[in-house]
DRENPA-3360 file (N, C-alpha, C; in nm, 2 decimals, always signed):
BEGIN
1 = XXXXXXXX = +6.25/+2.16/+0.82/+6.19/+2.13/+0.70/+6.11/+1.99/+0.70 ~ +6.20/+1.90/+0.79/+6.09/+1.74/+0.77/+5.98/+1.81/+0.85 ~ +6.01/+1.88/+0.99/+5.89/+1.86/+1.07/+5.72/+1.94/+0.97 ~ +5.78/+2.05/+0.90/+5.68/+2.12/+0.78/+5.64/+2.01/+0.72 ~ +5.67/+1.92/+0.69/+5.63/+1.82/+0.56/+5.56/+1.72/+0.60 ~ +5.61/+1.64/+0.70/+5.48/+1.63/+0.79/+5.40/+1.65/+0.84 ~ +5.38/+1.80/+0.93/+5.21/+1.84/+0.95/+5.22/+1.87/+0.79 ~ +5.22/+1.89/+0.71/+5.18/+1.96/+0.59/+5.08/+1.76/+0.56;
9 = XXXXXXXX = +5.20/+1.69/+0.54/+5.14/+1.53/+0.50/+5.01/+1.50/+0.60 ~ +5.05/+1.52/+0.75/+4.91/+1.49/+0.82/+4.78/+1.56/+0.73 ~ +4.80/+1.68/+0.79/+4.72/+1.79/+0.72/+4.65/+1.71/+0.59 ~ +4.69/+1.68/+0.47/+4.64/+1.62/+0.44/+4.54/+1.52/+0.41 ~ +4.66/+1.39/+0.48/+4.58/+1.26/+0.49/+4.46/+1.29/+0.56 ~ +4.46/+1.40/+0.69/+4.33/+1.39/+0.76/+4.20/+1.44/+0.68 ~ +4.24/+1.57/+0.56/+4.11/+1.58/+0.49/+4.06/+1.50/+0.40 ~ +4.15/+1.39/+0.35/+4.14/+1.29/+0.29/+4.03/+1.15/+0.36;
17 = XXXXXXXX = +4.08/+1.15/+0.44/+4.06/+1.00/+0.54/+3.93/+1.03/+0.65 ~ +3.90/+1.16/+0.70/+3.82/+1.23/+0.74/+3.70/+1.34/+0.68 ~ +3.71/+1.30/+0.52/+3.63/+1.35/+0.44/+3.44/+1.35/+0.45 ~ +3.38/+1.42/+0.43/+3.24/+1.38/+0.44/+3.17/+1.29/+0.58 ~ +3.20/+1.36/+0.69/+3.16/+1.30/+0.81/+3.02/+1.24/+0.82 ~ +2.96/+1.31/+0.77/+2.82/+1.27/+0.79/+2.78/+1.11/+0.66 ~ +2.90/+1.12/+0.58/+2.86/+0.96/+0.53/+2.91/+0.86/+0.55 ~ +3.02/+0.88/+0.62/+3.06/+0.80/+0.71/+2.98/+0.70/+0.85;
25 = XXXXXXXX = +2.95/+0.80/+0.93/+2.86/+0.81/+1.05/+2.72/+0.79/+1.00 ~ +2.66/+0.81/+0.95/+2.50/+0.78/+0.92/+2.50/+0.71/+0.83 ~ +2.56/+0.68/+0.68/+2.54/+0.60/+0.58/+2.43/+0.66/+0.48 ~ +2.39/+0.64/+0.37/+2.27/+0.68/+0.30/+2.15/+0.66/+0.29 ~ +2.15/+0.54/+0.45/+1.99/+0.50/+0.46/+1.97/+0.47/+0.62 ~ +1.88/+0.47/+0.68/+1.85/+0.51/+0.77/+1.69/+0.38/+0.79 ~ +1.76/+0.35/+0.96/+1.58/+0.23/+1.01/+1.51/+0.28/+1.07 ~ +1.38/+0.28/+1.00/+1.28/+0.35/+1.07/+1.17/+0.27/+1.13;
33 = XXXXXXXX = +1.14/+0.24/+1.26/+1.07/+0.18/+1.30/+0.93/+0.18/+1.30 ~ +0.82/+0.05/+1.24/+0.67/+0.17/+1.19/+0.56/+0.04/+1.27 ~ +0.53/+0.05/+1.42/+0.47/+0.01/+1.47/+0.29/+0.02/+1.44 ~ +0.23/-0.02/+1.42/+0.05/+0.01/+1.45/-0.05/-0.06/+1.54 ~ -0.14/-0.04/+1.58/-0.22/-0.03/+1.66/-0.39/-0.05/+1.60 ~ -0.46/-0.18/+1.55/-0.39/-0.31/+1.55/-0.31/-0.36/+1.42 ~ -0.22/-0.44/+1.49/-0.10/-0.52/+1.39/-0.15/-0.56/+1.25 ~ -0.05/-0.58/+1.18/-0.09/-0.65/+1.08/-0.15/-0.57/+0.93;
41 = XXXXXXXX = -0.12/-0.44/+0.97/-0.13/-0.35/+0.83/-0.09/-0.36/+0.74 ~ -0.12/-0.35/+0.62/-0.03/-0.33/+0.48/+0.04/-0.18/+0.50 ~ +0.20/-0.23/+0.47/+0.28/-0.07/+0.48/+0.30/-0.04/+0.35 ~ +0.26/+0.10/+0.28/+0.31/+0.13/+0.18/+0.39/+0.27/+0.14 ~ +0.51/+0.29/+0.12/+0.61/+0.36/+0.16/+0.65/+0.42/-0.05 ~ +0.62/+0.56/-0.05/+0.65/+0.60/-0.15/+0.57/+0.49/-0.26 ~ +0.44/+0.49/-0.27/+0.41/+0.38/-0.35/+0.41/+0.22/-0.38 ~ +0.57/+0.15/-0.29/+0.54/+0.04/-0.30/+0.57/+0.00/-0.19;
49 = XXXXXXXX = +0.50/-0.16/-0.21/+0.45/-0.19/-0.04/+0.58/-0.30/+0.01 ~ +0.55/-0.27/+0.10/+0.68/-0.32/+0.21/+0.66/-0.42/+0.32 ~ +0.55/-0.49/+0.29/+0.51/-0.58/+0.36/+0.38/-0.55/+0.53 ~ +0.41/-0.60/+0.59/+0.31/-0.56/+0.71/+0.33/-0.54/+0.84 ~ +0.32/-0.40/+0.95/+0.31/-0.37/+1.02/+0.29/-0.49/+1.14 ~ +0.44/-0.47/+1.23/+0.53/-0.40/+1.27/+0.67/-0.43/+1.17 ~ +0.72/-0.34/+1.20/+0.83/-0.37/+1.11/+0.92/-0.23/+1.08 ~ +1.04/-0.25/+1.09/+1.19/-0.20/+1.07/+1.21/-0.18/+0.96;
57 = XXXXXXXX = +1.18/-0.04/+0.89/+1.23/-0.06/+0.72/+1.37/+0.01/+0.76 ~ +1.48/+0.02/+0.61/+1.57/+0.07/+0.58/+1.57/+0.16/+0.45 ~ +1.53/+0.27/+0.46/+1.49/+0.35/+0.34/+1.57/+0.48/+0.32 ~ +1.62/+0.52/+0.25/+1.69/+0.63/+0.15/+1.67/+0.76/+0.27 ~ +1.77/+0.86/+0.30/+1.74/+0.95/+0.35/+1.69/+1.06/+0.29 ~ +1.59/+1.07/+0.25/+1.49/+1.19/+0.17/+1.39/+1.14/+0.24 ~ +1.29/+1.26/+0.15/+1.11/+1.27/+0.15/+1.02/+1.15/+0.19 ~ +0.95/+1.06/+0.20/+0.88/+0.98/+0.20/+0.73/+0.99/+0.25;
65 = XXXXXXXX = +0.66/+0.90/+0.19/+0.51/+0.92/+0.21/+0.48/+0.74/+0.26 ~ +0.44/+0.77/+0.39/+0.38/+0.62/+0.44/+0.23/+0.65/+0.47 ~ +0.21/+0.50/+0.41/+0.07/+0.48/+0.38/+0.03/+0.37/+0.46 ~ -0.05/+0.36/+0.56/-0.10/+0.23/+0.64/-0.25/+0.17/+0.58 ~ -0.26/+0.06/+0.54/-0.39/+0.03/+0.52/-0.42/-0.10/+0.59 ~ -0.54/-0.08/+0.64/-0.59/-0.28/+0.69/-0.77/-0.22/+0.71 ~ -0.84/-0.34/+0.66/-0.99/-0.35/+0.62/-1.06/-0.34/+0.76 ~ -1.18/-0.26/+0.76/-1.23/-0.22/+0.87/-1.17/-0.09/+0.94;
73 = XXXXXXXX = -1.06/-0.04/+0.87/-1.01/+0.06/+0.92/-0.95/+0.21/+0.86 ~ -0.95/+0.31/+0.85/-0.95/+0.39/+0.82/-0.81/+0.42/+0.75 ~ -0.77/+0.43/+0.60/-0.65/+0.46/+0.59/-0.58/+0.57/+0.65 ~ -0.46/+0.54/+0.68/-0.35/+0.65/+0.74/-0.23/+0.66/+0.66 ~ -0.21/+0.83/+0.65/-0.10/+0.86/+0.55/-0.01/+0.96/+0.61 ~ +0.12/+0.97/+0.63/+0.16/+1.10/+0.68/+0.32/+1.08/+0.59 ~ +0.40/+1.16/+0.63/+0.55/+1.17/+0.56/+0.65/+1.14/+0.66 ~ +0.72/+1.11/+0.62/+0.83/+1.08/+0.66/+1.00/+1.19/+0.63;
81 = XXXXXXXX = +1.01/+1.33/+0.69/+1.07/+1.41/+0.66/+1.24/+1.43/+0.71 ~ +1.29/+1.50/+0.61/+1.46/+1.50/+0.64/+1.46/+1.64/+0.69 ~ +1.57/+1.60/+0.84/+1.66/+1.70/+0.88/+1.73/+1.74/+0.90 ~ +1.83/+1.84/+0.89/+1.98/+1.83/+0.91/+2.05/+1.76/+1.02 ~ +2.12/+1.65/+1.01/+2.20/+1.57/+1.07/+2.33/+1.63/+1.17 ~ +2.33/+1.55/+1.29/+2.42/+1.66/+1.35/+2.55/+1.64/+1.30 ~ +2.64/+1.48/+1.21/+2.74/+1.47/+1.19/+2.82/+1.58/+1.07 ~ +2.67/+1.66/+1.00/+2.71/+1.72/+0.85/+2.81/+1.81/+0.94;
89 = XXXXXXXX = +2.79/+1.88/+1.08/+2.86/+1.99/+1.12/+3.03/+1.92/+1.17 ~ +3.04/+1.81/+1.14/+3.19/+1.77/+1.17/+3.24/+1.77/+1.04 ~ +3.22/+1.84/+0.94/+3.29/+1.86/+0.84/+3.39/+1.99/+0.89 ~ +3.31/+2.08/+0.96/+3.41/+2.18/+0.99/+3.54/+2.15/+1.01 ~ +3.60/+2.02/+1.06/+3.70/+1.98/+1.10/+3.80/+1.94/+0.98 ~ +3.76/+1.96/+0.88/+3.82/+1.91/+0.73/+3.79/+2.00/+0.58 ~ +3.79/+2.07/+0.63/+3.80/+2.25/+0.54/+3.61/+2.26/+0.50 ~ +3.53/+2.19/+0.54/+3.39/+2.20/+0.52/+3.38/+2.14/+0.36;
97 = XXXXXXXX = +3.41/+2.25/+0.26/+3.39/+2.21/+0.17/+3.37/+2.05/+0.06 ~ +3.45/+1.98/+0.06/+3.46/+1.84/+0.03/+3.41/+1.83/+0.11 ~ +3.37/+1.78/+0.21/+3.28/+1.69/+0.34/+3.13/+1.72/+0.30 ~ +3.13/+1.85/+0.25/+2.92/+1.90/+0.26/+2.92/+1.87/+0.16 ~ +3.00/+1.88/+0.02/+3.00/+1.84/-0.13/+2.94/+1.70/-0.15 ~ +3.04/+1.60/-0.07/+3.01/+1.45/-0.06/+2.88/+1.43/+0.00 ~ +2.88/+1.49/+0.15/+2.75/+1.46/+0.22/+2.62/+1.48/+0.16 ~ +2.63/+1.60/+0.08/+2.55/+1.67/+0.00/+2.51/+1.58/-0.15;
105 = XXXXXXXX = +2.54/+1.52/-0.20/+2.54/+1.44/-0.33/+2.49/+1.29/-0.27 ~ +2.53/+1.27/-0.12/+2.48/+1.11/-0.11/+2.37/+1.09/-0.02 ~ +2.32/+1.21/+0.04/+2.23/+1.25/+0.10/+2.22/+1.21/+0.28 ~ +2.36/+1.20/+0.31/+2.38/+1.14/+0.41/+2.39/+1.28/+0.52 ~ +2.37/+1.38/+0.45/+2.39/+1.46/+0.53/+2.24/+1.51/+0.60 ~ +2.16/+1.42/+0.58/+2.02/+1.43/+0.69/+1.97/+1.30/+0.75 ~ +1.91/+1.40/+0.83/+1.81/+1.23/+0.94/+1.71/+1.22/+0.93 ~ +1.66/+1.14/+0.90/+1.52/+1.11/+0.85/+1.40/+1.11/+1.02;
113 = XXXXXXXX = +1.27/+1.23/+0.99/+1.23/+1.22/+1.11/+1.08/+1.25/+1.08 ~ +1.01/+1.16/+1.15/+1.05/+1.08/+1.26/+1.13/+0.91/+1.24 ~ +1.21/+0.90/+1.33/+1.26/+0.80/+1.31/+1.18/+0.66/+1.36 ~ +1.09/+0.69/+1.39/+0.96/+0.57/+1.50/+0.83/+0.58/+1.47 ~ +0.79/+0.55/+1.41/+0.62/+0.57/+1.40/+0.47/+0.47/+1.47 ~ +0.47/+0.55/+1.58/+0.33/+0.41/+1.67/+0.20/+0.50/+1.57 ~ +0.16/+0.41/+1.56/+0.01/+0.47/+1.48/-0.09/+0.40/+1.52 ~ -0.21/+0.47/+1.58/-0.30/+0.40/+1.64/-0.41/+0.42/+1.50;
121 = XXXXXXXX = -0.46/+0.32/+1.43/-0.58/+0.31/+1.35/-0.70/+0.35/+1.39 ~ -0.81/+0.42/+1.31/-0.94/+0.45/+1.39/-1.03/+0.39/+1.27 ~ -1.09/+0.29/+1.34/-1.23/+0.23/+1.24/-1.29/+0.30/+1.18 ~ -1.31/+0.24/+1.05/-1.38/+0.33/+0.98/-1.55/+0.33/+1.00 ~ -1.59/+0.45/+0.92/-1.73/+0.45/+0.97/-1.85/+0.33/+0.90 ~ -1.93/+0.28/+0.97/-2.02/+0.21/+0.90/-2.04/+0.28/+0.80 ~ -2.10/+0.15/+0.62/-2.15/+0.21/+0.54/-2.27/+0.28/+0.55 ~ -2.34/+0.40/+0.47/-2.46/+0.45/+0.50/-2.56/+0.32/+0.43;
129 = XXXXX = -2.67/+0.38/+0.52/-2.77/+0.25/+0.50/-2.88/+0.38/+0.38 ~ -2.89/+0.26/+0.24/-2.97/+0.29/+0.19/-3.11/+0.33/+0.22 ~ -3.17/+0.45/+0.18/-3.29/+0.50/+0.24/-3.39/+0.41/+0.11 ~ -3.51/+0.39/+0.20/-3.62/+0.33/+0.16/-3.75/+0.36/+0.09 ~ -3.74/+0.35/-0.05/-3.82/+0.38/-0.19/-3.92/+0.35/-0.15;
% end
């Protein structure tokens, strides 16, 4: 009977204390590294700006839209996309359910990718030259 009540008690504490692996192990935010080619860009990430290229942000694991700008040079825009994370699958280990519920609600259960971005700028084109009346 004690030894039942014990694994019964482990059993337990471990889906407790082992709950939601993937928010554990990755957290809700994620550093994405956003190098360019030449330095010194304005970064602007979902709208607001985040200062200037090179640089290490720490942003929410969802959707995002990065925007590169610097004068003489051609704006650059691409996304920044979520994918399933490999820690969400260690929930299996703690009945799934509560583990993907939590991971699921804090969004910890994706990786944000690409996690590095080198971006090489391409000059923009000379203005057109007014034609002559």
């Amino acid at each position: 009977m004690l030894k039942r009540n014990f694994i019964s008690l482990t059993f337990v504490l471990c889906t407790i204390f082992l709950n939601s692996c993937s928010t554990i192990f990755n957290s809700t935010t994620q550093e994405v590294e956003i190098r360019t080619t030449p330095p010194n860009a304005k970064l602007i990430i979902d709208g607001k700006k985040f200062g200037t290229t090179p640089q290490v942000v720490n942003i929410g694991r969802k959707d995002h839209v990065v925007k590169i700008e610097l004068a003489g040079f051609e704006t650059y825009e691409t996304q920044i996309t979520t994918q399933l994370s490999f820690w969400f699958w260690g929930n299996i280990f703690n009945g799934f359910i509560p583990g993907m519920i939590v991971d699921m609600f804090t969004g910890s259960m994706y990786k944000l990718f690409p996690g590095k971005l080198d971006i090489t700028l391409q000059p923009a084109p000379p203005p057109p030259v007014p034609a002559k009346k």
